[in-house]
N, C-alpha and C positions, 0 to 999 in steps of 0.2 A: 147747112148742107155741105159735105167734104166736096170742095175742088180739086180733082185728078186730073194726072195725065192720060191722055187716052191710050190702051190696051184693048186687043180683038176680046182673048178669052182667059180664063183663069189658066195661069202657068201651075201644072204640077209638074212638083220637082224631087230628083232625089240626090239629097247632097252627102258628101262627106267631107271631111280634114283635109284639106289639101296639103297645109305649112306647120302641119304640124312635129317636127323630127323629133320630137323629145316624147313622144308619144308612138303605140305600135301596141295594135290588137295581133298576138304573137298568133294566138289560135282559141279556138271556142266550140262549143256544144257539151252534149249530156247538162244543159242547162247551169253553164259555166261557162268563164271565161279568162284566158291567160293575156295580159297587161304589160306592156313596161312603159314607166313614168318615168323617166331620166333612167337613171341608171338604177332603177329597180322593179322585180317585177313578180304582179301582184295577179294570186289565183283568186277569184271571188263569185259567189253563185248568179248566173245570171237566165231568168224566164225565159227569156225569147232564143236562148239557142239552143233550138228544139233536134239540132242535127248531134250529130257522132263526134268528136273528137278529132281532129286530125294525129295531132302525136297520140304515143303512148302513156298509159297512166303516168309510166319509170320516166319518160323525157321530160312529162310535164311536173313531175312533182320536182326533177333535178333542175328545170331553169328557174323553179318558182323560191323568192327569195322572203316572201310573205303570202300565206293561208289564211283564209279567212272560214273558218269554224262556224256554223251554226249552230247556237243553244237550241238542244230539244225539246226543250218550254216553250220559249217564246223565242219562236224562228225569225221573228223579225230582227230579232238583236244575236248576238255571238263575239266572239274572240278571235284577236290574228293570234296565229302560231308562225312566230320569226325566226329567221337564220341567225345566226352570230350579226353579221354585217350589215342589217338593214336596221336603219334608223324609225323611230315614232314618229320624227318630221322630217321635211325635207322639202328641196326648191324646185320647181320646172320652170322653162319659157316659153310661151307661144310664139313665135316670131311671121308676122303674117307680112306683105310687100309693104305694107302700109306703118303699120306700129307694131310693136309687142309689149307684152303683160308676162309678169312674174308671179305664179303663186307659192302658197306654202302648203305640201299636201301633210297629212295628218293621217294617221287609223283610227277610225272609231270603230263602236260597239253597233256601230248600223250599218257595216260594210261599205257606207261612202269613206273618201278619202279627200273631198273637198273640192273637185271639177269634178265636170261632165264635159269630157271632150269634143263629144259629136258636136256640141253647141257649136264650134269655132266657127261655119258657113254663118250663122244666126249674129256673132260680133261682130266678125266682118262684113254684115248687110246691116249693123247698128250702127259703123264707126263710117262706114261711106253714106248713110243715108242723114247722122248728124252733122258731119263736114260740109254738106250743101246748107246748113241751117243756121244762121247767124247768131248767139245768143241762145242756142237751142236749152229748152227746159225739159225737163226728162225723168216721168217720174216710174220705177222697177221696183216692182212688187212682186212679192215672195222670191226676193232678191239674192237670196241665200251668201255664195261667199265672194260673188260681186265680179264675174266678169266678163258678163255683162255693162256692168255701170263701169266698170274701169274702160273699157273698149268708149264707151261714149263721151265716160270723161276725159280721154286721152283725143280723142274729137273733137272737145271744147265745150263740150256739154257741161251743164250744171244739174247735179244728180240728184233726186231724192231716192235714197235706197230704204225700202223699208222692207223689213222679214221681224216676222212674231218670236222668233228665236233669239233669245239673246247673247247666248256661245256663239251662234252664227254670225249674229252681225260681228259681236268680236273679233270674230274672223275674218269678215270682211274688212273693217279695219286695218287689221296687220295687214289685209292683202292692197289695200290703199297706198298703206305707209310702203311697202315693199317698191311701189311704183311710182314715189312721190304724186302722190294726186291729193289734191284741196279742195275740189269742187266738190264735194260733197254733203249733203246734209241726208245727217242719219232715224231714220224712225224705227224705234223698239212699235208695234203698232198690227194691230188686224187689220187685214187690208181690205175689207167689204166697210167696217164703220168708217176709217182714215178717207177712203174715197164719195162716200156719204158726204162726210163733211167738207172736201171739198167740192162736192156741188152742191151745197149750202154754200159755202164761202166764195162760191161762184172763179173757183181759182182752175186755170186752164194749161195744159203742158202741149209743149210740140212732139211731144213721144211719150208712149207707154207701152211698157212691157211687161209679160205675164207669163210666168212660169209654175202654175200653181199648182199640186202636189195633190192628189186622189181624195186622201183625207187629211187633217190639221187640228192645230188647237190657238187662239191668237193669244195672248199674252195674262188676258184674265179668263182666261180659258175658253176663249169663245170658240164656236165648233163648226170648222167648215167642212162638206163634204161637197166634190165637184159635182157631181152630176146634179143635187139640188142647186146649188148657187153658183155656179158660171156664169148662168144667160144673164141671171142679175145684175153679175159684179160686169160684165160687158157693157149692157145696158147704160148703167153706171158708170162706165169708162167714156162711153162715149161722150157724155154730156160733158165733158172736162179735156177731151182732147180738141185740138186747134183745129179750125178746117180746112185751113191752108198752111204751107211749110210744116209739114207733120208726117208722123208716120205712127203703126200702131207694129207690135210683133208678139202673138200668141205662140205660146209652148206647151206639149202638156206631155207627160211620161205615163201618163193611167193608161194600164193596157185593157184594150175596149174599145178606147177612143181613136177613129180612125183622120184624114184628115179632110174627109170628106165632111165627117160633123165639124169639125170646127170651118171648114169651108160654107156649110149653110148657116153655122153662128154666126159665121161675118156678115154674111149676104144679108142674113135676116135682119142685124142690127144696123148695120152701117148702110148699106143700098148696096148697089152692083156697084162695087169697087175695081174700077177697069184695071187697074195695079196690081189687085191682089194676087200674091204668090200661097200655094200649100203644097204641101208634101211630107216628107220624110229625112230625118236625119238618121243616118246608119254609120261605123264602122267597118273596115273590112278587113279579115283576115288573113295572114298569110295562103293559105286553100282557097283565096277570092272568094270564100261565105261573107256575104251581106249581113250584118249582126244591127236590123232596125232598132234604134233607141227612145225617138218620140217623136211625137208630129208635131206639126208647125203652120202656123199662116201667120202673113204678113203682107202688108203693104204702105203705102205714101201717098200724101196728095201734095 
């Protein structure tokens, strides 16, 4: 049984960036969105901004310094169309009161660039809730390009980062060594069997985190799709997380998912967690448009 602190009722919340200056949603709609990552900025198609435009086509194509192109095959994949001056990689900082984290951003043919910015409310309740935890164990799955785990590791946490991607974790890596961090232990790995087996191995962590992705493929091709295998992989979690000095943090970007359902996932699997937090992570625009990017629950005991 998880031992919490007690809490009247569920906090919904709606967070965004506070510390983030190397970051800025310039503007957004016609289901797109204009970006700047340090000193570059990036036009890219995005679902959820269902509203107008605030600039003009002329403004927004003249501050955009990278285009991101949809193939009309397969729209899931495309091509940037670059200025002279914008580089294939490049560095940012998060700088939060607490710590900061360096990444290496990148353009792919899947229109990520290597963060998700809205996350930064989510590391910063990772890197204050592992600071309280002595020795904290921490295992992040579907881990992608790590930072998350760097925010816990820079906390003092010892990481297990596992994602089925193996360019990704590579990634993740570089993004380790960027911030000198050691604590790490890396898994190439499907994260529904990996967690199986550790509760067979009867092996238990003071934190897990889950950022898991609509649909997937693990490493020997194994095939996740969330709405069948969430409750499982939860399920499953729970049997391996600590019941005390612990904390759990769900993430999901499948749009559908609201954070009410993942608020009755919790409820269901875990008991009335008087801690728990859910809501929404959003951007916001120069025009103050809200630009929601994915739901969230979390708590500690």
């Amino acid at each position: 049984m998880l031992v919490c602190p007690a809490q009247q009722n569920t906090n919904m919340k709606l967070l965004k960036p506070n510390n983030f200056s190397e970051y800025q949603l310039i503007d957004s709609g016609n289901y797109m969105k204009l970006e700047r990552y340090g000193s570059y900025i990036l036009s890219r198609p995005e679902p959820q901004a269902a509203w107008d435009m605030n600039l003009n086509e002329k403004e927004w194509n003249k501050l955009c310094t990278a285009i991101f192109k949809k193939d009309k095959i397969n729209t899931e994949k495309g091509e940037w169309v670059l200025k002279a001056d914008m580089p294939e990689q490049w560095r940012i900082r998060y700088n939060s009161s607490e710590y900061a984290i360096t990444f290496r951003l990148g353009l792919t043919s899947f229109k990520h660039i290597g963060i998700f910015p809205e996350q930064a409310p989510n590391w910063d309740y990772i890197y204050q809730q592992t600071s309280k935890i002595k020795d904290a164990e921490l295992l992040n799955l579907f881990a992608y390009t790590g930072g998350a785990s760097m925010a816990a590791a820079k906390a003092g946490a010892f990481v297990t980062h596992l994602d089925s991607v193996k360019p990704v974790l590579n990634w993740a890596k570089q993004n380790m060594e960027l911030n000198d961090i050691k604590n790490i232990r890396w898994m190439a790995e499907d994260a529904m069997k990996f967690v199986k087996r550790e509760v067979k191995r009867g092996n238990k962590y003071n934190a897990i985190l889950l950022d898991p992705p609509a649909y997937g493929r693990g490493p020997q091709g194994e095939k996740w799709v969330l709405e069948d295998q969430l409750n499982e992989l939860l399920k499953l979690c729970k049997l391996i997380l600590k019941e005390e000095n612990s904390f759990f943090v769900l993430n999901s970007y499948s749009m559908g998912y609201s954070a009410l359902i993942l608020e009755s996932l919790i409820k269901n699997i875990f008991g009335n967690v008087p801690t728990l937090e859910v809501g929404e992570l959003y951007v916001e625009d120069e025009a103050e448009r809200k630009l929601p990017l994915s739901v969230f629950a979390r708590f500690y005991c």
